[in-house]
C-alpha positions as CSV (number, residue, x, y, z in Angstrom):
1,X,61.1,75.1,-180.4
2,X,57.3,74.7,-181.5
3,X,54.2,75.7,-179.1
4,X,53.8,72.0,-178.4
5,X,56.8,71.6,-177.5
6,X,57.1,74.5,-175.2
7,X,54.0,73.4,-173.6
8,X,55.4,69.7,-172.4
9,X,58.4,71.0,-171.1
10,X,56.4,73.8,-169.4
11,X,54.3,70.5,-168.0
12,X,57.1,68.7,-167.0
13,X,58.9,72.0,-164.6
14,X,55.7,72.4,-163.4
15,X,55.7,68.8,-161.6
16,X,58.9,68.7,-160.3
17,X,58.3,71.9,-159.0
18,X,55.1,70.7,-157.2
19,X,56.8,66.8,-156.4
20,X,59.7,69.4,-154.5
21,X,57.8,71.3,-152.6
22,X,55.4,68.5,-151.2
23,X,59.1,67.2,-149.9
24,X,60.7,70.6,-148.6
25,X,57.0,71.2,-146.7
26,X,56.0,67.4,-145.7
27,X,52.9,67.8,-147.1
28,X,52.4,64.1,-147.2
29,X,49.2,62.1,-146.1
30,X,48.7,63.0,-142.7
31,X,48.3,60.5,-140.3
32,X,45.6,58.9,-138.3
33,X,45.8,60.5,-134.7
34,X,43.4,59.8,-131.7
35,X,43.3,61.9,-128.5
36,X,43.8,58.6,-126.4
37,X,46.8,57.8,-127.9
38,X,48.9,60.7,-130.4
39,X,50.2,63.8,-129.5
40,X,49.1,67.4,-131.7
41,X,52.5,66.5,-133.6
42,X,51.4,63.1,-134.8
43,X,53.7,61.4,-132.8
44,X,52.0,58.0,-130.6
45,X,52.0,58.2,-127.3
46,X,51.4,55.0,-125.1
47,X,48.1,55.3,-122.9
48,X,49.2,54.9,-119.3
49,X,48.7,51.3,-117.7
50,X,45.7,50.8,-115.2
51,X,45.8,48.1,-112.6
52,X,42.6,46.6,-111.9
53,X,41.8,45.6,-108.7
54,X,39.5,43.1,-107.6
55,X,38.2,43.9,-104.0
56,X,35.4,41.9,-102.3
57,X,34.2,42.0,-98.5
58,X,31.2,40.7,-96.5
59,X,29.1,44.2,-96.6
60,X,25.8,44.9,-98.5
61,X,26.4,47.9,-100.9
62,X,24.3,50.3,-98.7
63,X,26.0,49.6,-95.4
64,X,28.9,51.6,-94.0
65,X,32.0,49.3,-93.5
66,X,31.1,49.1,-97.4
67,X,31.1,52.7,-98.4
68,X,34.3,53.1,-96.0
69,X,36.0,50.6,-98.2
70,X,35.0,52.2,-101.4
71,X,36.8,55.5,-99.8
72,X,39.8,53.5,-99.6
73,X,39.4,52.4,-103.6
74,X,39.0,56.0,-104.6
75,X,42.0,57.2,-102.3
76,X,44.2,54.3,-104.3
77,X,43.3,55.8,-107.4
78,X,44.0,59.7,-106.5
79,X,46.8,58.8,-105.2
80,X,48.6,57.0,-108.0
81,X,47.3,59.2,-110.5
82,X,44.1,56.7,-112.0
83,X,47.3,54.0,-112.1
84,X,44.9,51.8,-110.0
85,X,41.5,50.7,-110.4
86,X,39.5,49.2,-107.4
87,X,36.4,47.3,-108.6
88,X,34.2,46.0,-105.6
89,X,32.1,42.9,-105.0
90,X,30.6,43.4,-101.9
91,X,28.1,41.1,-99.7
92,X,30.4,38.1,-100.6
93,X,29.6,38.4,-104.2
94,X,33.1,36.4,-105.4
95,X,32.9,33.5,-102.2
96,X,31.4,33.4,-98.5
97,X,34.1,34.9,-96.0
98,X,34.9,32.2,-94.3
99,X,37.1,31.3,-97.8
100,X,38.4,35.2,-98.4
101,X,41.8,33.9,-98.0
102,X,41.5,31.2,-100.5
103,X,39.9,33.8,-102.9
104,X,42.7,36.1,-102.1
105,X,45.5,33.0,-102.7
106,X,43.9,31.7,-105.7
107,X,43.7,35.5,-107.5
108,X,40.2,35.1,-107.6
109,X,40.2,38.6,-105.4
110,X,43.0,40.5,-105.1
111,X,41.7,42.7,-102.0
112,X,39.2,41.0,-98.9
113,X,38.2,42.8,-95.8
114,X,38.5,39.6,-93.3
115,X,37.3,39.4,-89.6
116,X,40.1,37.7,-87.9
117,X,38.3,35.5,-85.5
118,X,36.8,33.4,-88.9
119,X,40.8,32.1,-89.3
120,X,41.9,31.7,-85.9
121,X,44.5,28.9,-87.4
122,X,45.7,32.2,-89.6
123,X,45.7,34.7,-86.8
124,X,46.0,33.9,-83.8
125,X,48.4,35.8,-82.4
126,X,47.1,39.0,-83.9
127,X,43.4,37.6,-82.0
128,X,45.5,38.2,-78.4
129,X,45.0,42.1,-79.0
130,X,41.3,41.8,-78.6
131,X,41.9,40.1,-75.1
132,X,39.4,42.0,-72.7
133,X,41.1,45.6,-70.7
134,X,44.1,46.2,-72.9
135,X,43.3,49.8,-72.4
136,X,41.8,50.8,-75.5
137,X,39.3,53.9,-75.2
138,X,39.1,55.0,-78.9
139,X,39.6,53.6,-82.3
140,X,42.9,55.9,-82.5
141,X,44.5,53.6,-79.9
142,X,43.9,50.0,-81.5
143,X,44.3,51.3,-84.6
144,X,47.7,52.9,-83.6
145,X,48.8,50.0,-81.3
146,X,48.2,47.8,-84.7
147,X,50.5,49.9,-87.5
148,X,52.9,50.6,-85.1
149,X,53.2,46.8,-84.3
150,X,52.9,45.9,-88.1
151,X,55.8,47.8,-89.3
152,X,57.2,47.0,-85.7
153,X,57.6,43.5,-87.4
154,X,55.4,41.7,-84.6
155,X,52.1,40.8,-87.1
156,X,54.7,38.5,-88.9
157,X,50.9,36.8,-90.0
158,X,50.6,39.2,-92.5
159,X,53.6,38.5,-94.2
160,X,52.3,37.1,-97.0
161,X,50.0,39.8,-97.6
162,X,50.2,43.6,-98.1
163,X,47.9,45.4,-95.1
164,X,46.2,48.3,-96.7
165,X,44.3,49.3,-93.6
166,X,43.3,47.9,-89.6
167,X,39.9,49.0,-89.9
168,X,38.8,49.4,-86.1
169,X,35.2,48.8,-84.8
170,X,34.1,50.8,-81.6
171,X,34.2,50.2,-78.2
172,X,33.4,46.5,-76.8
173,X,30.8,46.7,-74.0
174,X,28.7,44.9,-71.6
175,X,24.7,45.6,-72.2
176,X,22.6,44.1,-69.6
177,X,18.9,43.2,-69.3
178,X,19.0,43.5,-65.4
179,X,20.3,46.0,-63.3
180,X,23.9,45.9,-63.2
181,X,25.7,47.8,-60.8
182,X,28.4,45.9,-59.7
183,X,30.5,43.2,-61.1
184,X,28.5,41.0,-58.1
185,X,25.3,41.6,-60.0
186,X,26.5,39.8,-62.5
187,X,27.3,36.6,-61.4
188,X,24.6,33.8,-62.9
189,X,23.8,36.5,-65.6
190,X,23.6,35.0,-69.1
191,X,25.8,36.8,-71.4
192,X,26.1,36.9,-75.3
193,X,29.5,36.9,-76.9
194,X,31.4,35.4,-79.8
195,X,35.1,36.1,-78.5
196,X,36.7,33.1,-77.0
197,X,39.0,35.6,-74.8
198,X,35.8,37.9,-73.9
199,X,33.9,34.4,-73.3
200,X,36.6,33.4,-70.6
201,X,36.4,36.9,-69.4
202,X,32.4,36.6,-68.7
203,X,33.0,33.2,-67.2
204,X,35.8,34.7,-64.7
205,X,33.1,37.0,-63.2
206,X,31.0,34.3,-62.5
207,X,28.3,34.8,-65.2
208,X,27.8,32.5,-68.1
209,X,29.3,33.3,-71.9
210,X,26.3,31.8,-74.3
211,X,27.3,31.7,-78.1
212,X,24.2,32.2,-80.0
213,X,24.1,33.6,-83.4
214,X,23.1,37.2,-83.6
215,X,19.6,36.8,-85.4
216,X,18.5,34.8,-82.2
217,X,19.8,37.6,-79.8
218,X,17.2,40.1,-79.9
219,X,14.2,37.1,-79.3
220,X,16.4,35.5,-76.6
221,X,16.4,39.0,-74.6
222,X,13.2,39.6,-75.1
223,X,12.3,36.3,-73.8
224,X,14.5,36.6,-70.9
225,X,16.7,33.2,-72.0
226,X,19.7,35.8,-72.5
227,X,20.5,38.4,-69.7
228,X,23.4,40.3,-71.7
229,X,25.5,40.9,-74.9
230,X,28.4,41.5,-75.4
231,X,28.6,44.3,-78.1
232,X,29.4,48.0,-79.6
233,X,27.3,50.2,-79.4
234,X,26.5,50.5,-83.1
235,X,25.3,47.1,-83.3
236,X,23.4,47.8,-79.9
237,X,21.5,51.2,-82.0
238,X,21.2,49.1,-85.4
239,X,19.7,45.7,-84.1
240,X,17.9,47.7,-81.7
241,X,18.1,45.9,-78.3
242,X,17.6,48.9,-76.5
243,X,13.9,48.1,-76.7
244,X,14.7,44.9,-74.6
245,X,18.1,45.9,-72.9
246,X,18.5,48.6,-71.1
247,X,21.8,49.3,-69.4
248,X,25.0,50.0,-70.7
249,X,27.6,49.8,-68.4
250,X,30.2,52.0,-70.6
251,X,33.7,50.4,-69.6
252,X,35.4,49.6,-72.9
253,X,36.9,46.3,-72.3
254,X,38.1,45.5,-75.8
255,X,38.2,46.6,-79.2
256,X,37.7,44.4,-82.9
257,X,40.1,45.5,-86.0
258,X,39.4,43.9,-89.6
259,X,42.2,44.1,-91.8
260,X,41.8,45.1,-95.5
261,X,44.6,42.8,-97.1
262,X,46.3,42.5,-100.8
263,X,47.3,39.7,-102.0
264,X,51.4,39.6,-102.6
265,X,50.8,39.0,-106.0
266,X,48.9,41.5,-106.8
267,X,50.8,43.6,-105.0
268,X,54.1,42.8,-106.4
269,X,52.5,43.7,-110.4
270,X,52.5,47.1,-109.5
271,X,55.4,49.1,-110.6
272,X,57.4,50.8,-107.8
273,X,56.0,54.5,-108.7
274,X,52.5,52.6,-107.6
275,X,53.7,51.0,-105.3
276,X,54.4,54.3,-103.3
277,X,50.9,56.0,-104.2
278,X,49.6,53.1,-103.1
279,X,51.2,53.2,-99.9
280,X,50.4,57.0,-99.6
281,X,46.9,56.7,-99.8
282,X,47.6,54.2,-97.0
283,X,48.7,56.7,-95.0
284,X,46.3,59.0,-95.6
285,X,43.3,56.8,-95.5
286,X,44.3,56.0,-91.7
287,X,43.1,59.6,-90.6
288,X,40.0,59.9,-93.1
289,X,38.7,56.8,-91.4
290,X,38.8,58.1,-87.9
291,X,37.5,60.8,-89.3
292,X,34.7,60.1,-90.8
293,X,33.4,57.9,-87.4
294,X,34.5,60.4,-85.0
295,X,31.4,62.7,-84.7
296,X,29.3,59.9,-84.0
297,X,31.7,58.0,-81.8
298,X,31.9,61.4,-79.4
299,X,28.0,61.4,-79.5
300,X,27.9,57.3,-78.3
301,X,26.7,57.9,-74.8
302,X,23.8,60.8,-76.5
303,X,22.6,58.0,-78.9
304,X,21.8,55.4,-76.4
305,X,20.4,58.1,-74.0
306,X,18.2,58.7,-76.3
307,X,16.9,55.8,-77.4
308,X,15.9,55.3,-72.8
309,X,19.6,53.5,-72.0
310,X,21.0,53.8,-68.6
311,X,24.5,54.5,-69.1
312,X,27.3,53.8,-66.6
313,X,30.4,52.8,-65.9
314,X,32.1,50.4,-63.0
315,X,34.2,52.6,-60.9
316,X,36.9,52.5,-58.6
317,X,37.1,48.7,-56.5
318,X,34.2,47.7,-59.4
319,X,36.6,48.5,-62.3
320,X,39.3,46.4,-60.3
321,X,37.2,43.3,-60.4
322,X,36.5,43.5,-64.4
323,X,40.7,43.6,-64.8
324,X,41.2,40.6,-62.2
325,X,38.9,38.9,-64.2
326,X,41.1,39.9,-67.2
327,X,44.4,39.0,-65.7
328,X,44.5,35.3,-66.0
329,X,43.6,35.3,-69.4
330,X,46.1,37.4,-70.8
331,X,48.8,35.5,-69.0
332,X,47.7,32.4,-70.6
333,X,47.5,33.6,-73.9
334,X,51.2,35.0,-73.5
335,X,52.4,31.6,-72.2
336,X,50.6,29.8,-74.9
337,X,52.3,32.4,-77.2
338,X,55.8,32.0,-76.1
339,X,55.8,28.3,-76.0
340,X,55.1,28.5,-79.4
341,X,58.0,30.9,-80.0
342,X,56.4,33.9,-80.1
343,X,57.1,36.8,-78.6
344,X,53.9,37.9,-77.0
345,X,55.0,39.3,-73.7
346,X,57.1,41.7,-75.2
347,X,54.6,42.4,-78.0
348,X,51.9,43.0,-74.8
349,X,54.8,45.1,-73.1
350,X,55.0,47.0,-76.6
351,X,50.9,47.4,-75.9
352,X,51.2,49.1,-72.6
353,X,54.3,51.4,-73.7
354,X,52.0,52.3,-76.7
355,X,48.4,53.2,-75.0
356,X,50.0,54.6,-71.8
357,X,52.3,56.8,-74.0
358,X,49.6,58.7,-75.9
């Protein structure tokens, strides 16, 4: 064998040796990896799904039923692992609330925080547990008295929707221009409320219910044209008409809840597994939000002291007249109720059990 010979086949051993072990070591072209979506072996791995969720309400950013929604968006998302996204449009920014329900049907929104009393043809028997003297004296109670009859099966107005929270306003009470000291002293008075129930109620103590929109209130006390409202006593601090209004007569006689609804559809998109984070934030989200009002709720009676309220409550026979003035209305509501086949005198029954239980 010549030299150039010896050298070709030297060539040739040489590439098969190199072609076998580029197969024995898979020492191919390695592929394209990202951190997003390939494991360290170079395998793909699917990024996990994200379910966005488009939440609107009636709140300006910097208010606090706002921020107290956005706690509920970021307890969605711990709790199904990032699975869910809440985006929020708040201060009506998808449609005015009177059509939150029409946003919600239509999937233009997939979450609205709606006041009740603005679909009274939606809600109406859910409305009956803001009648006036139910017995509320916290925001624990409604809000307890609402879950329990929700997964009771009473709130059968919901069940189109999925109820992600009954978020519960404070205390209900009467603030008076005048001196109040008894339910007598109220008779002729001009009071402010919205409530068709509480504007019966006012009317059955002989003063007289005025619906006025709430820019107008403050003027209309100053100016004497209104002798009451009918309010909590955040709204009382926050419009501030303590500087024209200045007793409080401190017997809660009813108490507002504004649900934070899903719509089914949205609802039914999300996979099981999400389905239970969601409802476990749910759950949890219930005793954040008491939380996070309690401390000033326990200092309500300090707050208006100190902005020069007289604070007081009808006792004894005086207490007696504010539920006699009660009583009719809560027996018409049931009859209207039950004629309609509902069952609102065992749902109230359910009521009493509930708040005289705790």
């Amino acid at each position: 064998m010549n030299k150039k010979h010896s050298i070709m086949v030297v060539s040739i051993m040489l590439v098969a040796i190199i072609a076998t072990l580029s197969i024995l070591t898979g020492c191919s072209t390695p592929a394209t990896t990202s951190s997003s979506t390939a494991s360290t072996t170079g395998t793909r791995v699917a990024a996990p799904q994200v379910y966005e969720l488009k939440f609107t309400d009636q709140y300006t950013p910097v208010m606090e039923d706002a921020q107290i929604n956005e706690l509920l968006g970021k307890m969605i998302k711990e709790h199904t692992g990032g699975k869910v996204k809440v985006t929020y449009y708040h201060a009506e920014s998808l449609g005015k609330t009177g059509d939150f329900l029409t946003l919600l049907d239509g999937g233009v929104a997939d979450i609205v925080n709606i006041i009740a009393g603005w679909f009274p043809q939606n809600f109406s028997f859910f409305m009956g547990l803001e009648m006036p003297l139910l017995g509320y004296t916290e925001r624990a109670d409604r809000m307890k008295v609402d879950w329990t009859l929700y997964k009771a099966g009473y709130l059968k107005e919901f069940d189109n929707y999925k109820v992600l929270s009954f978020s519960v306003s404070p205390a209900m009470n009467l603030f008076m221009k005048r001196d109040a000291p008894d339910a007598a002293s109220l008779k002729g008075a001009k009071v402010r409320a919205t409530n068709p129930s509480i504007l019966g109620w006012i009317e059955n103590l002989g003063a007289s219910p005025i619906s006025m929109a709430s820019p107008d209130v403050y003027m209309a006390l100053d100016r004497g044209t209104l002798d009451g409202v009918y309010t909590a006593y955040t709204n009382f601090l926050q419009q501030k008409y303590f500087e024209v209004c200045k007793n409080a007569i401190w017997n809660h006689i009813s108490m507002g809840s504004s649900p934070v609804i899903m719509s089914k559809a949205a609802w039914d998109r999300l996979p099981p597994d999400v389905q239970a984070g969601v409802d476990e934030a749910i759950e949890a989200y219930q005793t954040a939000y008491l939380e996070h009002f309690n401390a000033a709720d326990a200092k309500a009676v300090d707050s208006l002291k100190a902005q020069g309220a007289n604070v007081y409550s009808f006792e004894g026979d005086e207490a007696s007249k504010l539920l006699e003035a009660a009583a009719p209305l809560k027996e018409e509501w049931i009859n209207a109720m039950q004629a309609k086949g509902l069952p609102a005198r065992e749902m109230m029954e359910e009521v009493d059990r509930i708040l005289t239980s705790k």
